[in-house]
C-alpha positions as CSV (number, residue, x, y, z in Angstrom):
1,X,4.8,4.7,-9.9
2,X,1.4,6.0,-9.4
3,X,1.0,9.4,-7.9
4,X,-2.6,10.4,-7.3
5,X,-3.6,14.1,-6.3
6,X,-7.0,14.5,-4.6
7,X,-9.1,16.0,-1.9
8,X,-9.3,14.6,0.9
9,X,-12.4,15.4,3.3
10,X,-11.5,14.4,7.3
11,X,-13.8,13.0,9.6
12,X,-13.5,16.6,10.8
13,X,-14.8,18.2,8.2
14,X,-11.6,19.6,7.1
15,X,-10.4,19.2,3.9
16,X,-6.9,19.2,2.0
17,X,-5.2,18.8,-1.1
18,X,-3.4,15.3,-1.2
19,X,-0.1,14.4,-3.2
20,X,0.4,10.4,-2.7
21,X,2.9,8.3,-4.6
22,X,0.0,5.2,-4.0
23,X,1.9,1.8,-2.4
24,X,-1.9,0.4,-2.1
25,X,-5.3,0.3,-3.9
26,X,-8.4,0.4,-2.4
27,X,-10.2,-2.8,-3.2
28,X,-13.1,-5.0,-1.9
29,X,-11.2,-8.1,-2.6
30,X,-8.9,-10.2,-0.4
31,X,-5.5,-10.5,-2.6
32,X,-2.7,-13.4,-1.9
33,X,-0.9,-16.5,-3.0
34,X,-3.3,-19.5,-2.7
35,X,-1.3,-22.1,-0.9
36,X,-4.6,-24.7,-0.4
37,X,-2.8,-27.5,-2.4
38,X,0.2,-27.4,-0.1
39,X,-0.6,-25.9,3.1
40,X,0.3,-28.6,5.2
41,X,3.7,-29.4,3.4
42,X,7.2,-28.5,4.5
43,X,7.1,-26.1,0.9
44,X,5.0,-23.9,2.9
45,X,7.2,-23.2,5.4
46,X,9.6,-22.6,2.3
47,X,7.1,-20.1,0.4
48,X,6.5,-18.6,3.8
49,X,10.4,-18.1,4.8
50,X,10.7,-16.2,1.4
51,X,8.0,-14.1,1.2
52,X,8.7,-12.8,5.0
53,X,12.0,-12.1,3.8
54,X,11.0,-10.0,0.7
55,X,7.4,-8.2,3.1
56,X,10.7,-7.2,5.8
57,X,13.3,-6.1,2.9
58,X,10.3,-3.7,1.6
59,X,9.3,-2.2,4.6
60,X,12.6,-1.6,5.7
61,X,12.7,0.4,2.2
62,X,9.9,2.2,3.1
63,X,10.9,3.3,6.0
64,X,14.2,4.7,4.9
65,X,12.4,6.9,1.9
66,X,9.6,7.8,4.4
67,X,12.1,8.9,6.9
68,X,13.9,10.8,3.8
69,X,10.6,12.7,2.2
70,X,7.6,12.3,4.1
71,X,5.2,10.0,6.0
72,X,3.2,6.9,5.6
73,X,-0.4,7.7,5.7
74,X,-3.6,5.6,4.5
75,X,-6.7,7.9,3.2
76,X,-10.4,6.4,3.9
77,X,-11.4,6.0,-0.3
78,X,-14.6,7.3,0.6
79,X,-13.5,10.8,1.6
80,X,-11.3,11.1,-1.2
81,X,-12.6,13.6,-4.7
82,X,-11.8,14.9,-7.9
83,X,-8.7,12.3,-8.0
84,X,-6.3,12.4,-10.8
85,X,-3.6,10.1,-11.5
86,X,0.0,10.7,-13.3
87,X,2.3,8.2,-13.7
88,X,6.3,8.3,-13.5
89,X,9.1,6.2,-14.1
């Protein structure tokens, strides 16, 4: 897992020292499974069912170790400085 410390500057003007085990990247690109071949087949519904099932199975996890250690937040990339990543098993 990727834990990135940084500063964070709020729209306030305040800042803080971050800790964040990182679940998402910032990026400028839309990310997914390209279904255009089969999108109007019954194996869509199928791809569909399954990867419901495994979005709903991680967020319940989430939730349980958020609920455990700390809480969900998202951090505008732009206000975040002097990152530095570690990485742990």
């Amino acid at each position: 897992m990727k834990i990135a410390k940084f500063t964070y500057k709020k729209s306030s003007g305040d800042t803080s020292e971050r800790a964040v085990i990182v679940l998402v990247e910032p990026s400028k690109f839309l990310a997914g499974i390209d279904v255009t071949s089969f999108e109007n087949t019954d194996k869509l519904a199928e791809v569909v069912k399954k990867l419901n099932a495994l979005k709903d199975s991680y967020v319940q996890m989430v939730n349980v170790i958020t609920s455990e250690v700390g809480q969900y937040k998202q951090f505008t990339a732009a206000n975040i400085s002097n990152q530095t990543d570690t990485y742990v098993k």
